[in-house]
Structures are given as structure tokens and as C-alpha cells.
N, CA and C of each residue as an Amber inpcrd file, in Angstrom:
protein
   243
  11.4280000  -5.3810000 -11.9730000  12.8260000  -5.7090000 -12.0260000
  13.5700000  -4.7440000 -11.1010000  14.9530000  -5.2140000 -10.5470000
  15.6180000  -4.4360000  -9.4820000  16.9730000  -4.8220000  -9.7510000
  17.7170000  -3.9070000  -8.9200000  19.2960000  -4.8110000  -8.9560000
  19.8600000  -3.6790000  -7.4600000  20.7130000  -4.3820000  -6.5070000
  20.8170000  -4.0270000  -5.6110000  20.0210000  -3.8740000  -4.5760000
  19.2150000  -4.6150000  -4.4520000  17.9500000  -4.3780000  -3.3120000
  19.0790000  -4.9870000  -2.3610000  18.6120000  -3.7520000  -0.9320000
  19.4070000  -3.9860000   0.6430000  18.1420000  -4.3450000   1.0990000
  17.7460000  -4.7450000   2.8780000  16.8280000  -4.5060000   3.6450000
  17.3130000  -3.9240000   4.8090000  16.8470000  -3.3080000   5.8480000
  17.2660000  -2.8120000   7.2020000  16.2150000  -3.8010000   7.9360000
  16.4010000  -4.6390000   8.7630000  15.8190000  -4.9660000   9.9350000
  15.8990000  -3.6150000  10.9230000  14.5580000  -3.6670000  11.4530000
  14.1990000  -2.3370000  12.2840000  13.5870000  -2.6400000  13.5070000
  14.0960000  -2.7370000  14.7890000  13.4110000  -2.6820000  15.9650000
  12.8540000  -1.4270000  16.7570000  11.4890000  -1.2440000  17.4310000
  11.3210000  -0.2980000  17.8570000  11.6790000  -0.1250000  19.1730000
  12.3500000   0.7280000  19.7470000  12.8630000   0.7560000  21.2370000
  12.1760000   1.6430000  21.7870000  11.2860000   0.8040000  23.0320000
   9.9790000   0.9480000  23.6480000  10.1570000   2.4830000  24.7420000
  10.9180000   3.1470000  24.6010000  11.3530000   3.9470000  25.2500000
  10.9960000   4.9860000  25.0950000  11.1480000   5.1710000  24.2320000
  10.9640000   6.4350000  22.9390000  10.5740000   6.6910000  21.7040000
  10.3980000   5.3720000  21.4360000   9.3900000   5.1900000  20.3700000
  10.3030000   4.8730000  19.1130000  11.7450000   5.0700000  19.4310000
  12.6630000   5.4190000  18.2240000  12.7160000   3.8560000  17.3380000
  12.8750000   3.9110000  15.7490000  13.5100000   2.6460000  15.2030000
  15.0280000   2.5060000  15.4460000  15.4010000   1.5780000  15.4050000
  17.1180000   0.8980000  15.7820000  16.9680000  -0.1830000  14.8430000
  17.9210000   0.0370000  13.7580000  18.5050000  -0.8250000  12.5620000
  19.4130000  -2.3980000  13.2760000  19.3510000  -3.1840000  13.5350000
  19.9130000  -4.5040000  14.0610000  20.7390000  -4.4540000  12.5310000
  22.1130000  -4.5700000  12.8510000  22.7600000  -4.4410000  12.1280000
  23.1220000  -6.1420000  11.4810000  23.5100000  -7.4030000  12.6660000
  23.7690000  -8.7410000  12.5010000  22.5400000  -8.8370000  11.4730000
  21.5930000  -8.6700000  11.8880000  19.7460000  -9.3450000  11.4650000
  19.8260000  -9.0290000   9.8920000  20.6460000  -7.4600000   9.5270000
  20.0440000  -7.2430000   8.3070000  21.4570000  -7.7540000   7.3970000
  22.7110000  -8.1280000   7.9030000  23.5810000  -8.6570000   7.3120000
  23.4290000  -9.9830000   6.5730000  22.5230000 -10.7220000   7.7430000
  22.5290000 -11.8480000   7.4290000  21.6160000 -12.1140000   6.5430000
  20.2410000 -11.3570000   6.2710000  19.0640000 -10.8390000   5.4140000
  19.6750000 -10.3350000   4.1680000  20.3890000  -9.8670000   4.4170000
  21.0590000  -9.3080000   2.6480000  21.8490000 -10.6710000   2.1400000
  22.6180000 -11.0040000   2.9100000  23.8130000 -12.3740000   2.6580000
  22.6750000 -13.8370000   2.2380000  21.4670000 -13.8960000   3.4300000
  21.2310000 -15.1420000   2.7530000  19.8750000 -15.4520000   2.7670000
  18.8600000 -14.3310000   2.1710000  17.7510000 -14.3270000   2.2040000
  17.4790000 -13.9450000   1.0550000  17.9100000 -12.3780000   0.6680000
  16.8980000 -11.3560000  -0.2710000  17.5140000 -12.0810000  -1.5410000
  17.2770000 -11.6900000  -2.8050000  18.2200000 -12.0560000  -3.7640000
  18.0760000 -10.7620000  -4.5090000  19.5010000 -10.5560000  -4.5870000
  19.6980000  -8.6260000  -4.6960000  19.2800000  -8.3580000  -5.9300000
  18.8590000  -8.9960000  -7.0530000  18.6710000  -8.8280000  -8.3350000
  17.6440000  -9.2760000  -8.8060000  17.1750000  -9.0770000 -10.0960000
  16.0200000  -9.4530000 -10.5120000  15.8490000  -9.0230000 -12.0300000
  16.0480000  -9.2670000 -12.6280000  16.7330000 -10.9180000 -12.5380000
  17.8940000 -11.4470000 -12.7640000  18.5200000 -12.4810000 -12.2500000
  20.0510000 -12.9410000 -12.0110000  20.2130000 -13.3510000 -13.1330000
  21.4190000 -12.4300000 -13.0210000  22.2690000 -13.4280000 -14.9750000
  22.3040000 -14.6400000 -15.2080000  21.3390000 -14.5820000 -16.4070000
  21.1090000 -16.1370000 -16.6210000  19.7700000 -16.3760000 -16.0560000
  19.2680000 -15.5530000 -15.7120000  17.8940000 -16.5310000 -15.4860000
  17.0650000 -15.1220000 -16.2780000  15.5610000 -15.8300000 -15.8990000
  14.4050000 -14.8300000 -16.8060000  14.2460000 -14.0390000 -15.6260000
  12.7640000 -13.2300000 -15.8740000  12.3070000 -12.3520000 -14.5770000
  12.1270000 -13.3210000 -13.4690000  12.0500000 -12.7870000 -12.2200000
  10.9810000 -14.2420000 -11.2790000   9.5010000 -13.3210000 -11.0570000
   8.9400000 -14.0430000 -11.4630000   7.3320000 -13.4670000 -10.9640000
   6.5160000 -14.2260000  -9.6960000   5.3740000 -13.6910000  -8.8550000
   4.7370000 -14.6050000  -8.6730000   3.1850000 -14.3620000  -8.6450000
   2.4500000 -15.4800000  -8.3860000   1.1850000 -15.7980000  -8.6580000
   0.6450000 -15.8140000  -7.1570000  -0.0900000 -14.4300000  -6.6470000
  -0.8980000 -14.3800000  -5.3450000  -2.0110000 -14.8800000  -5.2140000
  -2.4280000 -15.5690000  -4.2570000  -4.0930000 -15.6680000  -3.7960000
  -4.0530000 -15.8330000  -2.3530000  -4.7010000 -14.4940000  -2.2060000
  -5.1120000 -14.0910000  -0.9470000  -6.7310000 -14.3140000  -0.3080000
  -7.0070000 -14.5890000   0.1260000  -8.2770000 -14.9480000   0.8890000
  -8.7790000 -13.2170000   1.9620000  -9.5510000 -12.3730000   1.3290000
 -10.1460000 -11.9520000   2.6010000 -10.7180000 -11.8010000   3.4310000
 -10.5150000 -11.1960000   4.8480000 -10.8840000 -11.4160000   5.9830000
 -11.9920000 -10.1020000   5.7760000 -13.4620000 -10.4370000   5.9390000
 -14.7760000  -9.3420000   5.5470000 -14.9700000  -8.5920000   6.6680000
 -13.8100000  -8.8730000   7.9380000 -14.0510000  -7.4590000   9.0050000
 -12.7780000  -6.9550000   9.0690000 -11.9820000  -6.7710000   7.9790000
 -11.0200000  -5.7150000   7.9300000 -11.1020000  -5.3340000   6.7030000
 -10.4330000  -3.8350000   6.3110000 -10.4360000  -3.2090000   4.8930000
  -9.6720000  -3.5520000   3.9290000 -10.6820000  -2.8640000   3.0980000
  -9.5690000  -3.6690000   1.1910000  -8.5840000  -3.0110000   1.0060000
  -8.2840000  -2.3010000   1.7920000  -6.7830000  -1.9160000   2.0410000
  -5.5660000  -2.9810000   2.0770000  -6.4820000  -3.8370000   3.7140000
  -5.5850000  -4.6070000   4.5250000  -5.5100000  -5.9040000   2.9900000
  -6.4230000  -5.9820000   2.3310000  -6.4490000  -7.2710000   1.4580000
  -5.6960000  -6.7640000   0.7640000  -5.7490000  -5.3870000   0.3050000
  -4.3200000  -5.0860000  -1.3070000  -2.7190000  -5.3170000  -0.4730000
  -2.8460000  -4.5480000   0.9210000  -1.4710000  -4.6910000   1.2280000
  -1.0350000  -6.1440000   1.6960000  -2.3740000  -7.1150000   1.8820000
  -1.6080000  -8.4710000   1.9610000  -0.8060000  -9.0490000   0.9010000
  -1.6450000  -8.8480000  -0.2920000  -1.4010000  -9.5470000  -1.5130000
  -0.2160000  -8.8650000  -2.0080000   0.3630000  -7.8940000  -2.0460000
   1.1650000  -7.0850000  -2.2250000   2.4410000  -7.7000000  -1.3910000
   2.6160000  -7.8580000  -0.4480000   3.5040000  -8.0770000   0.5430000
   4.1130000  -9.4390000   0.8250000   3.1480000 -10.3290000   0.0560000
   3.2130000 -11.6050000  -0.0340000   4.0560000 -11.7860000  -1.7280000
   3.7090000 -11.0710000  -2.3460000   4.0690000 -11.5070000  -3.9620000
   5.8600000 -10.5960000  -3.6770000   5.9610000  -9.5900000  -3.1750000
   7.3490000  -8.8810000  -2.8040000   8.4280000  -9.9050000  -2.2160000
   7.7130000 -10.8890000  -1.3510000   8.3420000 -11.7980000  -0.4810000
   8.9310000 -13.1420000  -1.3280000   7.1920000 -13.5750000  -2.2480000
   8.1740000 -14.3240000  -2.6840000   9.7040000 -13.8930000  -3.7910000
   8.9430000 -13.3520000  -4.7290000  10.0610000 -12.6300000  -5.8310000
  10.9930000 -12.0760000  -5.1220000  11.3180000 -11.6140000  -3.8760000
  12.4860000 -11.2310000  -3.5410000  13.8020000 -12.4220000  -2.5170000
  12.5330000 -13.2540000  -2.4640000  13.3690000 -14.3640000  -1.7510000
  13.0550000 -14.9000000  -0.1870000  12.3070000 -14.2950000   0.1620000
  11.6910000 -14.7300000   1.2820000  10.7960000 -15.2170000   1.4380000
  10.0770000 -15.4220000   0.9360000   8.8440000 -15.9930000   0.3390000
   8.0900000 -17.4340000   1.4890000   9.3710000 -17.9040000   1.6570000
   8.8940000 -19.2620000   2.9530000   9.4770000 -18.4220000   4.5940000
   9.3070000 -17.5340000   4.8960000   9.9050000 -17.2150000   5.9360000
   8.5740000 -16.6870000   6.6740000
């Protein structure tokens, strides 16, 4: 459960290696993507249900942080993006 979740969209500028926050990208990501709460008044928790497939020439790392990253996405609202 959460309440107030922001995101920063982050570009890396090839220059220097530095991150740069895109300010439009993450406005519009907070406004009409994430859903800042969890759970919204009036509703229950949102959960979701992962299945990940792994790939046997990369590490079970890369398989926890898929499955992980995928279940964040959907429950937070991005989920089809």
C-alpha cells in the first residue's frame, strides 16, 4: 500500500554521463498514468498476479527484477505501457 507516489522521468545526457529529470514527461506520468494511491477511496487493495518466463542465459537476478517490475507496473498503473 502507498499514498502519494510521484515518478521522475530521467534522461541520461550523453555528455557527461549526468541524469536530467524531463519535467513535461513526468507531469504528464503523475497526471495520467501512475495512480498516486493504493488504495483509492472506495476501492480494496489492487494486487497483481505475475508470470514471468525465464530467459536460461541470463541471471535469477534478471528473472526476480523482471517479475518485480512488471507486478509495480501493473498495481501502479502502467501496467499496458
Amino acid at each position: 500500500m502507498y499514498q502519494n507516489l510521484k515518478i521522475a522521468v530521467l534522461t541520461q545526457d550523453p555528455g557527461n554521463k549526468q541524469l536530467k529529470r524531463k519535467g513535461l514527461a513526468s507531469l504528464i506520468a503523475n497526471i495520467m498514468i501512475i495512480n498516486e494511491n493504493n488504495p483509492l477511496k472506495g476501492e480494496a487493495v489492487r494486487t497483481a498476479s505475475v508470470r514471468q518466463t525465464r530467459d536460461t542465459g541470463k541471471s535469477f537476478f534478471n528473472l526476480v527484477w523482471k517479475t518485480l517490475f512488471k507486478g509495480v507496473k501493473d498495481i501502479a498503473g502502467a501496467g499496458n505501457l
